[in-house]
KOLLOKOL-964169 format. One record per atom (N, C-alpha, C): residue in one letter; x, y, z. Coordinates in pm, whole numbers, plus 32768, in hexadecimal, padded with zeros to 4 digits. Example, Ala and Ser with C-alpha at 12.3 -4.5 7.8 and 13.67 -1.06 7.14 Angstrom:
% residues 2
A85277DC7830C/A84CE7E3E830C/A85287EB6830C/S85057F1F82C4/S85577F9682CA/S850A80038313/
% end
This chain:
% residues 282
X7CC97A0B7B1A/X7D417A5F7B23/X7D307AC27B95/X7D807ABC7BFC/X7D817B3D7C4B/X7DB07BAF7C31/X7D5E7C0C7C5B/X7DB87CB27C6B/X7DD67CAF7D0F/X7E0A7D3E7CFC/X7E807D9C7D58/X7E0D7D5C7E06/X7D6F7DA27DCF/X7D1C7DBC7E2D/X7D317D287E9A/X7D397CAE7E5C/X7D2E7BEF7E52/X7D907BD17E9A/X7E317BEC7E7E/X7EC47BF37E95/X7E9F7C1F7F50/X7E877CC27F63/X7E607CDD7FE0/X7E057CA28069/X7D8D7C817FF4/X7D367BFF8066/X7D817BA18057/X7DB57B43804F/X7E087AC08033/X7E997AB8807F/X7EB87B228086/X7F5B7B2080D8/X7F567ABD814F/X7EFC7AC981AC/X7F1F7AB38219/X7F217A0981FE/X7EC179DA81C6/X7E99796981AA/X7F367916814D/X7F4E797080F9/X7FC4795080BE/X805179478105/X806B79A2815C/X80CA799B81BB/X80A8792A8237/X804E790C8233/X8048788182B2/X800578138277/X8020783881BE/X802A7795817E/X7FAA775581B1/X7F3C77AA8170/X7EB277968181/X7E80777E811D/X7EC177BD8099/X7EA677B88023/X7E69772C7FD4/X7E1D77207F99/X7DED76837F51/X7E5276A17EEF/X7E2B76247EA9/X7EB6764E7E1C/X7E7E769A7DC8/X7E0476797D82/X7DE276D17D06/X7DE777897D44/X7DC177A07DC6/X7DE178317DCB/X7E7378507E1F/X7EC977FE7E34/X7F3678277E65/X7F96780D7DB5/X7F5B77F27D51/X7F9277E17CD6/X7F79785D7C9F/X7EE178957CB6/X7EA779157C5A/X7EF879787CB5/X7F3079657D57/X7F4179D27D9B/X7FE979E27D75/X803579727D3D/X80C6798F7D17/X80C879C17C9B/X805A79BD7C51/X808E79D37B9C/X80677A6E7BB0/X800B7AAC7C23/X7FE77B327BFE/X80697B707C43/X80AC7B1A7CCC/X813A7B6A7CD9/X81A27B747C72/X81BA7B217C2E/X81FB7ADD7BCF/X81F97B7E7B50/X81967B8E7B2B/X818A7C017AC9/X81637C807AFA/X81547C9F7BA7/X81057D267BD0/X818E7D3F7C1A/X81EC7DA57BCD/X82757DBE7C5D/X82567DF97CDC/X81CD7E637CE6/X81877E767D39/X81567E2A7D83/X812B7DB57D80/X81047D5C7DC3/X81907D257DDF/X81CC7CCD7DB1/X823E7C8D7DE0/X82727CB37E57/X82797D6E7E52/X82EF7D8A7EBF/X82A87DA57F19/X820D7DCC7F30/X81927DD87F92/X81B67D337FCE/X81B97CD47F8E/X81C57C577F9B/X82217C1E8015/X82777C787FD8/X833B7C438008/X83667C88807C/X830E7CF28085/X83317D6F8100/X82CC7D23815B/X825E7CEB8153/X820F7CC381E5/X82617C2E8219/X829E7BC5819B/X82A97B6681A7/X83527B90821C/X839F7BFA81D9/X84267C078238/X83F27C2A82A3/X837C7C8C82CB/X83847C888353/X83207C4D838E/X82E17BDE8360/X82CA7B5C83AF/X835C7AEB83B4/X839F7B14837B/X84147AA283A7/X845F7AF7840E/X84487B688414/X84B77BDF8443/X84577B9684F1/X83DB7BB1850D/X83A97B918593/X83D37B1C85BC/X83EA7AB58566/X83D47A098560/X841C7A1185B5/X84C57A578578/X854E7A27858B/X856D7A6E8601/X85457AB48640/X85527B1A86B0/X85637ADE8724/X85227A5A8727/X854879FE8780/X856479878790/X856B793D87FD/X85A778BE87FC/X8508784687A6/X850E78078747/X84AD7791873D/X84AF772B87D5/X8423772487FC/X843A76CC886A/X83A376428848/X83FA75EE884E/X83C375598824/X839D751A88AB/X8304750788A2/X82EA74AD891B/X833D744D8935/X835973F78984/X83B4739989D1/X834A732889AD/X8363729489A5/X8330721B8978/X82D371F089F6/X82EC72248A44/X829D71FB8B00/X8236725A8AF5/X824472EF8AC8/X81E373288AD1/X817473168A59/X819972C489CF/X815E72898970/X80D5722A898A/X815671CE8A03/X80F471628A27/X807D71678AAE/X80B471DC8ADB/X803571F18B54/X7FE872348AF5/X7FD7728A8AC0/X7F8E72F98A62/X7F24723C8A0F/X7F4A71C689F3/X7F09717C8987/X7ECC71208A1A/X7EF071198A6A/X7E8470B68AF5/X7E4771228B08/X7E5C71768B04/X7DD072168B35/X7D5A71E68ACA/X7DA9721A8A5A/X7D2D71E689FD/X7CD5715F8A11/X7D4170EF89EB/X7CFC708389EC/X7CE770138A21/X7D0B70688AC2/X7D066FEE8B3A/X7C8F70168B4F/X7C536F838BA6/X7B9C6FB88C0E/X7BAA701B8C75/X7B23704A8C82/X7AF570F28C97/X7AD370B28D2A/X7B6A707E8D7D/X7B4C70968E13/X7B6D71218E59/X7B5470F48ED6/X7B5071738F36/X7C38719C8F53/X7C3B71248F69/X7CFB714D8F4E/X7D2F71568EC5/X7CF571178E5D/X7D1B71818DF3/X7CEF71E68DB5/X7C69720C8E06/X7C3872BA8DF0/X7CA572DD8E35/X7CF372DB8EBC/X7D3573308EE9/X7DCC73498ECC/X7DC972E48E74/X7E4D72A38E4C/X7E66734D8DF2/X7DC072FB8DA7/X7D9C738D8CF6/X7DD374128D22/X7D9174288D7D/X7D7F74AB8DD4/X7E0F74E18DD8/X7E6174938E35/X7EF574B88E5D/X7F2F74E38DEF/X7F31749A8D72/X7F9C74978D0A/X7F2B751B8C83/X7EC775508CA4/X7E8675C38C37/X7EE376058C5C/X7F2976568C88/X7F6B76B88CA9/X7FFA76D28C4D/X802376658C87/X807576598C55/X80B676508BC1/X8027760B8B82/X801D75E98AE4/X7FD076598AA0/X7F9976B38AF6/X7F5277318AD0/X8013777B8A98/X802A777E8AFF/X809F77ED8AFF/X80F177AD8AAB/X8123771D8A84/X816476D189FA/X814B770D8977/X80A877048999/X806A7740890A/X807477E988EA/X8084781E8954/X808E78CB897D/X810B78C18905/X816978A58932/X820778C788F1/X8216789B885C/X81CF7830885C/X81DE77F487CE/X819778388768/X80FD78988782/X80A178D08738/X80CC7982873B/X812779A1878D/X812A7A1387BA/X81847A6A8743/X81AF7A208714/X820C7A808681/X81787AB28622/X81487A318608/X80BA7A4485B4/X804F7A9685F8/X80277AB1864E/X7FFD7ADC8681/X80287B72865F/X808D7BAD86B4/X80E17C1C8684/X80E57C518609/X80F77BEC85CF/X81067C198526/X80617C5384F4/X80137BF88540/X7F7F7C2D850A/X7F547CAA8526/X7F957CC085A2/X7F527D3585CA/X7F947DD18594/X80237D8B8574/X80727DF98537/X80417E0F84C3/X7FE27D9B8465/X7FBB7DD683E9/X7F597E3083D4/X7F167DF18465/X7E967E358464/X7E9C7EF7845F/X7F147ECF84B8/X7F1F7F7984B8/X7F527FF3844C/X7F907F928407/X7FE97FC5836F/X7F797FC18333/X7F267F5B831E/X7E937F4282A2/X7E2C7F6282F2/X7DF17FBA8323/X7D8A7FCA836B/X7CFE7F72832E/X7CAC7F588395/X7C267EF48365/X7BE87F6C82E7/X7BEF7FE282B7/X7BAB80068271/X7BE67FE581F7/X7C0D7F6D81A9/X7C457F3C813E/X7CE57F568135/X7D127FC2816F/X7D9580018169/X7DD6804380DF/X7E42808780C2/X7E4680A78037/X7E1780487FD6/X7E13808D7F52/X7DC5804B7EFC/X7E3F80267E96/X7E267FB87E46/X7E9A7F857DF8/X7EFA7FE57D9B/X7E9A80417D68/X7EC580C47D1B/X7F2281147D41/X7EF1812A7E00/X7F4E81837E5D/X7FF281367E80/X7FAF80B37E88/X802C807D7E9C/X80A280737E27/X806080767DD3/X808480737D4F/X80FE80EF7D5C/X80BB815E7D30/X80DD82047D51/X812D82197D94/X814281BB7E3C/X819481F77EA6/X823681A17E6C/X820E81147E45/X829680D77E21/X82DB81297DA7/X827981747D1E/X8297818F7CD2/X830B82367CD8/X82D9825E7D53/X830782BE7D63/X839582BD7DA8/X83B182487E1C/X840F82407E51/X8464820A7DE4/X845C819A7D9D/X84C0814E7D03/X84EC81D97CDF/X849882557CC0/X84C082C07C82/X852783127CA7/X84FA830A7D54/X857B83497DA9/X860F830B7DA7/X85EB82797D91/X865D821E7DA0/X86C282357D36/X8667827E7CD3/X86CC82757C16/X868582067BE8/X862881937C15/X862181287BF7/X85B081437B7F/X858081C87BA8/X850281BE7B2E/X8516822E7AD8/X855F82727A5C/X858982D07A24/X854A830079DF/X8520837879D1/X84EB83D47961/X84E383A578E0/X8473839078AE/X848383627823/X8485841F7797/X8462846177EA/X844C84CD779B/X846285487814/X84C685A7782A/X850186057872/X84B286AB7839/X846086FB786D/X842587557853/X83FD879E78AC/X83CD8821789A/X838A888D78FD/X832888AE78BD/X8308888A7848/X828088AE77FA/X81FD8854781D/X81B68886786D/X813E88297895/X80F487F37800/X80F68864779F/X80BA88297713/X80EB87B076AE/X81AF87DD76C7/X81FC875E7696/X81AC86C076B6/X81BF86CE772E/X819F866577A0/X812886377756/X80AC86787769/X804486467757/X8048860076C6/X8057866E766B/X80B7862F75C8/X80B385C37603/X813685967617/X817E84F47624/X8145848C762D/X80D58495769A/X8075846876AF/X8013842F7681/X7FFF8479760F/X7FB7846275C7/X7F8783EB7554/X7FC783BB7544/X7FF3832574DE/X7FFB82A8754B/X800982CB75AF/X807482767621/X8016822F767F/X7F958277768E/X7F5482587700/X7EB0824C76AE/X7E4C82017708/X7DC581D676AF/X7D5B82777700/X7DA682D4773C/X7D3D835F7763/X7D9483CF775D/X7D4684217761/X7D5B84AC7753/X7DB784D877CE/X7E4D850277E6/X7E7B852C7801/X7E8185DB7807/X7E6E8616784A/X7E828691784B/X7E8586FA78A0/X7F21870B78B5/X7F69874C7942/X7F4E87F07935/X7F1687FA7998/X7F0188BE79C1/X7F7E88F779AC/X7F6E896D79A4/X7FEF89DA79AE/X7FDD8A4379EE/X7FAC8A5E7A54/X7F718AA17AA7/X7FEA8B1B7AC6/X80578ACF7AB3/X80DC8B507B01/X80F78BAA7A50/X80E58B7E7A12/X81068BB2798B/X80938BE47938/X803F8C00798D/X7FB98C2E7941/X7F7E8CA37992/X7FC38C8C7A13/X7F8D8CF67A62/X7FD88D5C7A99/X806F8D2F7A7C/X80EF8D647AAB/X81188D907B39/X80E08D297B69/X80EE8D567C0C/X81928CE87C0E/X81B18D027C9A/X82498CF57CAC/X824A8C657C8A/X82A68BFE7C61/X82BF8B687C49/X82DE8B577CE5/X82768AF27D07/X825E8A9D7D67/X82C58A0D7D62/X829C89CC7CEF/X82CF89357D03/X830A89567C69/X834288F07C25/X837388DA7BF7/X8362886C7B68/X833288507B02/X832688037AC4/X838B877A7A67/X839D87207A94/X842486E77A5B/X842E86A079D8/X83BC863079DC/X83AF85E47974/X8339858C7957/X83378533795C/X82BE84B47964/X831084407913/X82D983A67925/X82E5834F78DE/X825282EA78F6/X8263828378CE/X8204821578DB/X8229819E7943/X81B88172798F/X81D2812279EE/X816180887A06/X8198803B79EA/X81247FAD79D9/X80C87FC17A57/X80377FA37A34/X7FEC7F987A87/X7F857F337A56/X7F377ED17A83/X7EED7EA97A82/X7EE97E6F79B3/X7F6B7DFF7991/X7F707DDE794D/X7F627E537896/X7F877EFB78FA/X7F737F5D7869/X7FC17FAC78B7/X7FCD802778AE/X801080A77895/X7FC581117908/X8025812C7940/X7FE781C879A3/X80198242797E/X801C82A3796D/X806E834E798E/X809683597A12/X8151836079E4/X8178839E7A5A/X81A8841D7A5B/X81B7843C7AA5/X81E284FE7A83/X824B851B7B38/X829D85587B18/X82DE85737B67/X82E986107BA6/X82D886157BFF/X830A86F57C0A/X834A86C77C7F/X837B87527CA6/X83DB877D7D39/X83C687FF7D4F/X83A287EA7DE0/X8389889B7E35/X8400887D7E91/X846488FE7E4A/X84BD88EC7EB5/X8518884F7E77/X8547883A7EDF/X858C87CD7EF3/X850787457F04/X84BF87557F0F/X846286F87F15/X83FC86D37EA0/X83FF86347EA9/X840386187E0E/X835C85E67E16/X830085F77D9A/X826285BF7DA7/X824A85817D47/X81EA851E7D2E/X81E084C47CD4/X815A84CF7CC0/X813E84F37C51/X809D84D97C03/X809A846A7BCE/X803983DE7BCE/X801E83857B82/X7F8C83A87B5C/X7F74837B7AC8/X7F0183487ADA/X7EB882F27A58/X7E6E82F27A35/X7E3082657A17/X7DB582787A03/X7D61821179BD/X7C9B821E79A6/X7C6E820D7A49/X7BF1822C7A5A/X7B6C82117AA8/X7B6C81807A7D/X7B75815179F6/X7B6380D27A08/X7B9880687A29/X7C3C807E7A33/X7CB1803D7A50/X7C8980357AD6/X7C9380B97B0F/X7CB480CE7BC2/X7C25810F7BE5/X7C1E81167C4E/X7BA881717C99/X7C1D81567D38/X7C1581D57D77/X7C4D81DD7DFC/X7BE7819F7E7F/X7C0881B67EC0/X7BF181407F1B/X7C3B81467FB0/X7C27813C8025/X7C4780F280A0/X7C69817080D7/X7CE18183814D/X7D1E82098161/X7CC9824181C1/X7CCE82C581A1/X7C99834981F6/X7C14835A8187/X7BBB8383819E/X7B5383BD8127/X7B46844D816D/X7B5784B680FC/X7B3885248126/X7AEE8584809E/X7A8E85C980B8/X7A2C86108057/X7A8986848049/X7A8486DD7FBA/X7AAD87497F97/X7A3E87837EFF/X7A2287C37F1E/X7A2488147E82/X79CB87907E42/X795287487E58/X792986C97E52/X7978865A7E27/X79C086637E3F/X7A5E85FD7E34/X7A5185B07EAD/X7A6685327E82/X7A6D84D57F02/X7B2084927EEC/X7B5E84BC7F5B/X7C0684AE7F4C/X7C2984627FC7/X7C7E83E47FB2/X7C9383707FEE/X7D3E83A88036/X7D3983A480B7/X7DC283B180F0/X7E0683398112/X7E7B83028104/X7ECF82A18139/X7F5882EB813E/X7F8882AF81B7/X803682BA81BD/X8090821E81BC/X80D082238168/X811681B8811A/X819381B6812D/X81E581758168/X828E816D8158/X82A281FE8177/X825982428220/X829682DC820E/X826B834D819C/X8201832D8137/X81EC839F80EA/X815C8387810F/X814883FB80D3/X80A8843480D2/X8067841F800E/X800A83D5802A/X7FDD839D7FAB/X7F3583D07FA1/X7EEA841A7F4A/X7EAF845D7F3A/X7E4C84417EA3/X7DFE83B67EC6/X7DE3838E7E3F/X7D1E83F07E26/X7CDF83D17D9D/X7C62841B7D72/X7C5483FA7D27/X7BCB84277CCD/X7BA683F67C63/X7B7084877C42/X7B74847C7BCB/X7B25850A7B78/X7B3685127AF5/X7ABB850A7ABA/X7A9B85487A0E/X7AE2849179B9/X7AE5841A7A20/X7AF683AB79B7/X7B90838379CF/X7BBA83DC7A25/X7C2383977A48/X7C5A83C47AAE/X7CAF834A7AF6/X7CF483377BA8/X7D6C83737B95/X7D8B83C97C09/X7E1384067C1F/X7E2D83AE7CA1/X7EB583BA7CB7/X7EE183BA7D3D/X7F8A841D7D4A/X7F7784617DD4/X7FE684E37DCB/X804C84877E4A/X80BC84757E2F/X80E4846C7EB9/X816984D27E9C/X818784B27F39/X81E1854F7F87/X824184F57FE2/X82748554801A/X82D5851B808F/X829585D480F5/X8220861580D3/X81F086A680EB/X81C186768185/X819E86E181D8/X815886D18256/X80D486E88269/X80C986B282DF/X8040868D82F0/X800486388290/X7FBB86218227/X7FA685BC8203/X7FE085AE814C/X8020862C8133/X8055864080D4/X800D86B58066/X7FA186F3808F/X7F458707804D/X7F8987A37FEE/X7FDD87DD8036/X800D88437FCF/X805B88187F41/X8087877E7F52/X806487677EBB/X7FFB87587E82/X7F9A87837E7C/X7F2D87C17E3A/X7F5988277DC5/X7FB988877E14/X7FDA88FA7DA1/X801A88DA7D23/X804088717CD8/X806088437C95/X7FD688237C0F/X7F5D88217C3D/X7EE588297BE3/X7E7988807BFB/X7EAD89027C71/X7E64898C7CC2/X7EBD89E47CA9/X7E688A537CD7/X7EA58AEB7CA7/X7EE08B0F7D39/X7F178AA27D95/X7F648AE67E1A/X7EFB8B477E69/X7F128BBB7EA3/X7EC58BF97F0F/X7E438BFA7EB9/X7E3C8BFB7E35/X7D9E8C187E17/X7D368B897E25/X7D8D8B3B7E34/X7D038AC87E54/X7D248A727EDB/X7D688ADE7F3F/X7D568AB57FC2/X7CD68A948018/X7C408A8F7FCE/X7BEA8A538008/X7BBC89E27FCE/X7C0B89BC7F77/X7C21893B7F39/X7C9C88D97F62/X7CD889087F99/X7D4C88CC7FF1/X7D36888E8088/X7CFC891B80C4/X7D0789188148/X7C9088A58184/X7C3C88748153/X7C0A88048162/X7C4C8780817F/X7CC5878A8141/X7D3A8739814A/X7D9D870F8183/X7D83875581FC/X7DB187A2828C/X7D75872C82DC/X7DBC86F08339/X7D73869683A1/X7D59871D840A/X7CF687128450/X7CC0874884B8/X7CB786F98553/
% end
């Protein structure tokens, strides 16, 4: 059975129908039940058709078929070395146009998925989960400002310990962000915590989940507070996954720079600005 991690190594292979059957079978049944995967799936596959179609298909000609098969498998004289010679060029540059969408496409992934693994299935998870949310597509299962409610709810619902800070209501410094609700979100064949706030007009998404489900992964790695915190930017947001005390968060934002002042949402704001500012690209 594949996971999220399997789906990611396998794309490319799957999109140029590389796949054997038994794992292009294990690689449809995990799209089939992961909506996360599916649309990770469906978004690389449109814009490899999106490059395909960009231009004209151009089909060798039947003359240039048949000189290309006496190259091969005529005798290795001195006029048909030069014959060879004349016509590489030409069949170099045949092959240029025909490989050049794929090509393109590779390199464009490369740059979205960087070689250091790229987001991790969790993050990707998080960044779709958050936009469905923006869309209306993913609705509040429980509407609150009580970080304790929340955690409550939680409680029956999920296989760990849930339990959201209250940092603005305990310390009474001015309300920063905003607390909205939470619901539940499929991950990895069980259940994640989602939690929603807004600073401002701008909306943040807490997921999270066991250490054993998820562990973060790929991204930016950056040290804090002995915290090792994974950066990726995803569809335009800033995604901000970790691990701590047994279980994985991931924060994403639509925030600047890399999003990191949603932080204040599980910090006391100016008082753990040297717990932030690490978070800061330099």
């Amino acid at each position: 059975m594949m996971n999220c991690d399997d789906i990611r190594e396998r794309l490319a292979l799957y999109l140029d129908n590389e796949l054997q059957e038994d794992d292009r079978a294990a690689f449809e049944a995990h799209t089939q039940s992961c909506e996360s995967c599916a649309s990770f799936v469906e978004n690389e596959l449109a814009f490899l058709n999106a490059i395909r179609g960009s231009g004209p298909v151009h089909t060798a000609p039947e003359t240039l078929k048949t000189k290309v098969a006496d190259i091969v498998n005529g005798p290795a004289e001195p006029a048909r070395e030069r014959f060879a010679l004349k016509w590489i060029l030409p069949i170099a540059a045949g092959l240029l146009v025909l490989l050049a969408p794929v090509v393109m496409w590779r390199v464009m992934r490369q740059s979205t998925h960087p070689a250091n693994g790229g987001p991790s299935g969790f993050a990707l998870m998080a960044a779709e989960s958050h936009l469905r949310h923006m869309r209306g597509q993913l609705p509040l299962e429980m509407e609150t400002t009580s970080p304790q409610a929340i955690s409550a709810w939680f409680g029956n619902k999920v296989d760990f310990n849930v339990k959201l800070p209250s940092y603005q209501e305990s310390s009474g410094q001015e309300k920063i962000y905003t607390l909205e609700g939470a619901r539940l979100v499929g991950y990895q064949n069980d259940y994640a915590a989602y939690v929603s706030y807004r600073m401002g007009d701008r909306p943040i998404s807490l997921v999270i989940t066991s250490e054993t489900v998820a562990k973060p992964s790929g991204g930016e790695e950056i040290a804090s507070r002995g915290l090792r915190f994974h950066f990726n930017s995803i569809d335009g947001l800033k995604v901000i996954t970790w691990s701590d005390r047994g279980l994985t968060y991931a924060l994403v934002s639509d925030l600047d720079e890399r999003g990191q002042q949603s932080c204040i949402v599980c910090h006391q704001g100016t008082k753990d600005q040297d717990f932030i500012e690490p978070l800061k690209p330099h």
